[in-house]
C-alpha positions in Angstrom: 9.4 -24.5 37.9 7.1 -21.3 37.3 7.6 -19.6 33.9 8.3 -16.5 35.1 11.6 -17.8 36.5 12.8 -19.2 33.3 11.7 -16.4 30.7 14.4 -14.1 31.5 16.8 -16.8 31.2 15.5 -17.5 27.4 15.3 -13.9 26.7 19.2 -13.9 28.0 19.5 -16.7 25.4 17.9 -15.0 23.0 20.1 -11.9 23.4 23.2 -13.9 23.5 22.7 -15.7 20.3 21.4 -12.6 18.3 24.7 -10.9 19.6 26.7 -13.8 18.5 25.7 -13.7 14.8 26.1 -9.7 15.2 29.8 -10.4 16.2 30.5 -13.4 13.6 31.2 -16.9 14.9 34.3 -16.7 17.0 35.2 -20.8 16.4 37.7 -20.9 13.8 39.4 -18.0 15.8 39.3 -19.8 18.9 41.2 -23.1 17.1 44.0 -20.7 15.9 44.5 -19.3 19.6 44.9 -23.0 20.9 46.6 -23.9 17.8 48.7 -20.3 18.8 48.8 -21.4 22.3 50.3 -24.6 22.0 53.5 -23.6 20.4 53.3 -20.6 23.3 53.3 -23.6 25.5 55.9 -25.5 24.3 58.3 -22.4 23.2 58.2 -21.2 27.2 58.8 -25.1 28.4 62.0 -24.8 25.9 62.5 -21.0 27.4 62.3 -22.5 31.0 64.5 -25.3 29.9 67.1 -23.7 28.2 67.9 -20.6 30.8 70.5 -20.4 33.5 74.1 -21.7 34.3 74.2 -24.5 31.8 74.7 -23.3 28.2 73.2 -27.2 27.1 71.3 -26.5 23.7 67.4 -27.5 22.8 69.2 -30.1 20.8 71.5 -32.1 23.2 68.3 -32.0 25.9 66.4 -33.4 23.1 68.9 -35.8 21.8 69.2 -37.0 25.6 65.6 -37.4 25.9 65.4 -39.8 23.0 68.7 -41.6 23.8 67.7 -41.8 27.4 70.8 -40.4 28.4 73.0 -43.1 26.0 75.6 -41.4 24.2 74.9 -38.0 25.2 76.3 -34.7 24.5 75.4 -33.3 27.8 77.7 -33.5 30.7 76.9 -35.1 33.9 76.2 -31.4 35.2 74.2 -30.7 32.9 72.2 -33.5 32.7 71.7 -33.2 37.0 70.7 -29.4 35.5 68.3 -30.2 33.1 66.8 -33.0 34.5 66.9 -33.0 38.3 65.8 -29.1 38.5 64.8 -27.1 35.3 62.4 -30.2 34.2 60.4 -30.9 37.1 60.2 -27.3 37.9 59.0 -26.5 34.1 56.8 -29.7 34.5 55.2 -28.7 37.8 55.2 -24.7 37.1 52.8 -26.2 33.9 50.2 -28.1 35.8 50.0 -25.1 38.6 49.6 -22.3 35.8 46.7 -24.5 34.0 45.2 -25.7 37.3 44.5 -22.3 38.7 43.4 -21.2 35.3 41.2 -23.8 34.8 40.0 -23.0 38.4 39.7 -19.8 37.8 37.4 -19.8 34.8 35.4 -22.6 36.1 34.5 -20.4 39.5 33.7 -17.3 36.9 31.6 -19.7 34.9 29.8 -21.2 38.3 29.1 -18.3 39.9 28.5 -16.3 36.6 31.0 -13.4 37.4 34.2 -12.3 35.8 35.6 -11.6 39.5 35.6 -14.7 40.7 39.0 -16.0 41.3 40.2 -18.7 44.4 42.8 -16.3 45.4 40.4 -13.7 45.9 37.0 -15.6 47.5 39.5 -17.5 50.0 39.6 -20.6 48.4 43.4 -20.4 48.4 43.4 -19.5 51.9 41.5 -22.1 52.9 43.3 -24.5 51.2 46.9 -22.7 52.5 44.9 -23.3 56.0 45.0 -27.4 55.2 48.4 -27.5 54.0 49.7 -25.5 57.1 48.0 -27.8 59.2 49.6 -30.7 58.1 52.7 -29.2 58.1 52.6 -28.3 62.0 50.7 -30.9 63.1 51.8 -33.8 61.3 54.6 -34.6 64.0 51.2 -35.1 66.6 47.8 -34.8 66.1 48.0 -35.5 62.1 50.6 -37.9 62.7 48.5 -41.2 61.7 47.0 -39.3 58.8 51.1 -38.5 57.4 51.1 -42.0 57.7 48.5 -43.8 55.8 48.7 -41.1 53.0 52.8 -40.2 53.0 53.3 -37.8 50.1 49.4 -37.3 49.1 49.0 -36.4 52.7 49.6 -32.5 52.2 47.9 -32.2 48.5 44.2 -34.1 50.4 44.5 -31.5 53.7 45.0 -28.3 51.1 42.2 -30.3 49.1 40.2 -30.6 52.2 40.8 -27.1 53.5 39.7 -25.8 49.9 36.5 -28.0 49.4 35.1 -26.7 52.8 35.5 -23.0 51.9 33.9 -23.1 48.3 31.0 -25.0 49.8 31.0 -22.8 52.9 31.2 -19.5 50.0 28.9 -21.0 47.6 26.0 -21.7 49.9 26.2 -17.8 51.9 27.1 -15.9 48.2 23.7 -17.7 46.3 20.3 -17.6 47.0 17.2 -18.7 44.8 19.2 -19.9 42.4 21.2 -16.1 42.1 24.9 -15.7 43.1 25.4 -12.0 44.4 29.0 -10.9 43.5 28.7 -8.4 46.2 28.0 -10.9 48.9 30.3 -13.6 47.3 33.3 -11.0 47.5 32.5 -9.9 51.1 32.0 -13.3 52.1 35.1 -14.5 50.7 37.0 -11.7 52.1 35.5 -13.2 56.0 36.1 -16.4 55.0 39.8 -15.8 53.8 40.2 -14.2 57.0 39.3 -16.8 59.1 40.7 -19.4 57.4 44.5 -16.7 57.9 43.4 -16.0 61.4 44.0 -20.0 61.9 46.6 -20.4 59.8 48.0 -18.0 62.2 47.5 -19.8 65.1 49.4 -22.6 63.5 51.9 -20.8 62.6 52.3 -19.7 66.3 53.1 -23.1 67.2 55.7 -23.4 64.7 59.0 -25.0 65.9 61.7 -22.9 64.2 62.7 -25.2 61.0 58.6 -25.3 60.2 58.9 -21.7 60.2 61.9 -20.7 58.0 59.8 -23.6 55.8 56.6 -21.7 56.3 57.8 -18.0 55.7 59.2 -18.9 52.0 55.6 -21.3 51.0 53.5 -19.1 51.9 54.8 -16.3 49.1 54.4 -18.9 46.3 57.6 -20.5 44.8 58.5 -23.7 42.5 62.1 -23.4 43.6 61.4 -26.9 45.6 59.9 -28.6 42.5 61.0 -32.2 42.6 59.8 -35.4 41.0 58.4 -36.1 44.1 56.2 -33.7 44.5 55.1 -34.1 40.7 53.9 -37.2 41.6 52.2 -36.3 44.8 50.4 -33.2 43.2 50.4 -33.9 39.5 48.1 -36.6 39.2 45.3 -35.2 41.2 45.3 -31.7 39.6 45.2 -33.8 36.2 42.5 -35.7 37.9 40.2 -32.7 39.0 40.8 -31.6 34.8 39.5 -34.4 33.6 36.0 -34.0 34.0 35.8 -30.2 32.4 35.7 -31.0 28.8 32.3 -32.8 29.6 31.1 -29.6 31.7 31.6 -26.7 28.7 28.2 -27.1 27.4 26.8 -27.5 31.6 28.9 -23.5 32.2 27.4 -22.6 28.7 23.8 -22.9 29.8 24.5 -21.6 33.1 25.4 -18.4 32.0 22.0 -18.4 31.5 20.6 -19.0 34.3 19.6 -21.9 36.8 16.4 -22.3 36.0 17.3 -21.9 32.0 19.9 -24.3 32.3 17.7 -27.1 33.6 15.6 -26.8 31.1 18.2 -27.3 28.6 18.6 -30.5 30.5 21.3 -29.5 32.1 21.9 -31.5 35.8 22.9 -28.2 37.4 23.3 -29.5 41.0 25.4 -32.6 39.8 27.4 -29.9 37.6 27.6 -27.9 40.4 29.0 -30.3 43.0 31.7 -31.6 40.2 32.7 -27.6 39.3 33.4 -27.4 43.3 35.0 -30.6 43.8 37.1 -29.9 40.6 38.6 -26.4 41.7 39.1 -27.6 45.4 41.0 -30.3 44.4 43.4 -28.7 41.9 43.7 -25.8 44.3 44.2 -27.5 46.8 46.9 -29.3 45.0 48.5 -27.1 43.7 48.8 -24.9 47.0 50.2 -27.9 48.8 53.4 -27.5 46.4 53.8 -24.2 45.5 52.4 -21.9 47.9 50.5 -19.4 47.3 50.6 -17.6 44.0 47.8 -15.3 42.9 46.0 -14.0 40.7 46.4 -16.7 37.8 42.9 -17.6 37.9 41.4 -14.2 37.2 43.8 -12.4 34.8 43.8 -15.5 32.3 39.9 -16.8 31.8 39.7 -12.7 31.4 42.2 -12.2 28.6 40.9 -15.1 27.0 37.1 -14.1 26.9 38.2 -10.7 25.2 39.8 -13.1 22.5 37.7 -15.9 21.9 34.8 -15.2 23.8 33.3 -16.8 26.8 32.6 -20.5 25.3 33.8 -22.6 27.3 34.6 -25.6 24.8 37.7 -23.1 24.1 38.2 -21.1 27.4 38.7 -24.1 29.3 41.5 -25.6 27.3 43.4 -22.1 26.1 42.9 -21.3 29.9 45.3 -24.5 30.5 47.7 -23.6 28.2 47.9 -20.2 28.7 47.9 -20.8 32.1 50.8 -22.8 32.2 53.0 -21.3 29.7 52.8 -17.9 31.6 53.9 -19.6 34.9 56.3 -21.2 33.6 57.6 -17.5 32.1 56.9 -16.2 35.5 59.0 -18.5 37.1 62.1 -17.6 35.0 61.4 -14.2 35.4 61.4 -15.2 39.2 65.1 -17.2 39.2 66.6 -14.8 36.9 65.7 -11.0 38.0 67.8 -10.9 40.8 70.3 -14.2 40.1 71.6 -15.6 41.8 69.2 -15.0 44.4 65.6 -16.0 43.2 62.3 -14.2 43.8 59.1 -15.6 45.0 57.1 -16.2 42.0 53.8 -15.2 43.8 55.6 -11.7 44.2 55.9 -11.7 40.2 52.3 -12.8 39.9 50.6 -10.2 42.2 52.5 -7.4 41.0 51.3 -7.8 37.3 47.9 -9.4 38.4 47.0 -6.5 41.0 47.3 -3.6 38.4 45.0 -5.9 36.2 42.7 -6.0 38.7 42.0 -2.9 39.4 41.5 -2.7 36.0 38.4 -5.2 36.0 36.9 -3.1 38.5 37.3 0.0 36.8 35.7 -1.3 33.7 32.5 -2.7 35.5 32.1 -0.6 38.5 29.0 1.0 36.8 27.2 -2.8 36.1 29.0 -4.6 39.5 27.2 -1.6 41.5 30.0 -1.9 44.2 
């Protein structure tokens, strides 16, 4: 690799390290805000837990928990309230939040841009596109697929439908190693169109129960969240987590640069091809079961970097835990604004997370050159 290609990425490196020292090392800050965000995490799973028609305290749940329902202070209502529909929901609303968070910093960190969020680059739509499919089509076409994969069947379609878009997005958006945020916006914007403009085709051939069933997914909600579809979608956004503890110091270098990176010995295609993989997989995942619900992904990787900074040793995990605990906020805010009726939570999301938004682009128009 010519030198001239990897001097700016030193000089980069350079820059950033002199800047860190300017600014003070940001590491024992960053282990009080996961410290900070753990307690955040498990105060809103209690918050979640706690609110609504059963007036149950933290303390009988608890003491059921332990007791395994033996001797319990909680009445058979209230037990079938805690346990059948507040836990799974808190449970499920956790992994979505942290998945799309996760997701979201990952995609900033890959394609080197604060911008970049699967709701907005058509990731979500693509993945929307797979789950919509199978939910039309698995009475014919997709009928042997429902089959052989039962529950996992809608979770591997939105993982397919996901996969192909950010492959599709990442190959048009970079060239030469350089990922234009111009051209990765615009392209997403085409490719989320497409990906609608089928979805709409499907929806067309709807019978009517798949589209009372359709209208209500596609606005994001974890009002359906059952065990079962913990178990369907829950172990493989876990699954697509797994691997980005060993990718922080991989996102680190490539902040850099491509061509800096690898000669940090970073693998950059192999990290690459896992960051995709990762991301399509827990989006698609999560939109299988919930909808669509925006925005996550770009509004907390961002709050975070202004705290901590961009390392992602600390981004990745605060962005799970903040990512959680605010959808799992979200969601009360969601079944309790308007009780008894219940809101969409992607409503709740893209009213705070379009504001924020605009925000982003207000504060980098002059560097973004859009």
């Amino acid at each position: 690799m010519a030198l001239n290609e990897v001097m700016p990425g030193l000089k980069r490196m350079s820059h950033h390290t002199d800047r860190r020292h300017r600014e003070g090392d940001r590491t024992a800050l960053a282990l009080f805000v996961l410290a900070g965000l753990v307690v955040t995490a498990l105060l809103a799973f209690a918050f979640s837990i706690m609110t609504g028609a059963s007036d149950a305290s933290i303390v009988d749940v608890i003491g059921s928990m332990v007791s395994g329902g033996a001797d319990s202070a909680l009445s058979s209502r209230d037990r079938i309230i805690i346990f059948d529909i507040r836990l799974p929901r808190a449970i499920l609303g956790f992994l979505i939040g942290g998945g799309l968070a996760v997701s979201g910093a990952v995609m900033q960190g890959l394609f080197r841009n604060p911008l970049a969020d699967p709701g907005l680059i058509g990731v979500s739509a693509g993945s929307s596109l797979g789950a919509v499919a199978m939910i039309v089509l698995s009475g014919s076409i997709l009928a042997p697929v429902a089959h052989v994969f039962g529950i996992f069947s809608f979770p591997i379609a939105a993982f397919i439908g996901g996969l192909v878009t950010t492959v599709l997005l990442y190959r048009v958006a970079t060239r030469q190693g350089q990922t234009s945020i111009a051209t990765m916006l615009l392209a997403g914007i085409a490719l989320g169109s497409l990906a609608l403009a089928a979805t709409g085709m499907l929806i067309y051939m709807a019978d009517d129960r798949q589209l009372r069933d359709l209208t209500f997914w596609s606005m994001g909600s974890l009002a359906g969240a059952t065990w079962t579809k913990i178990a369907a979608a829950g172990p493989i956004i876990v699954l697509s987590m797994l691997p980005l503890p060993f990718m922080a110091r991989g996102l680190n270098a490539l902040t850099l640069g491509e061509a800096a990176a690898f000669h940090m010995g970073i693998a950059v295609q192999r990290l690459k091809n896992v960051a995709i993989v990762s991301v399509a997989a827990a989006i698609g995942a999560s939109v299988a079961v919930s909808g669509g619900i925006g925005f996550v992904g770009i509004i907390v990787p961002h709050i975070l970097r202004l705290a901590i900074g961009p390392d992602h040793r600390f981004l990745l995990p605060a962005s799970a835990l903040l990512g959680g605990a605010l959808l799992i906020i979200a969601d009360v805010v969601a079944r309790t604004v308007v009780s008894p009726a219940e809101l969409p939570i992607g409503i709740i999301t893209a009213g705070v997370g379009g504001p924020f938004f605009l925000w982003m682009l207000l504060r980098q128009r002059s560097r973004l050159s859009l």
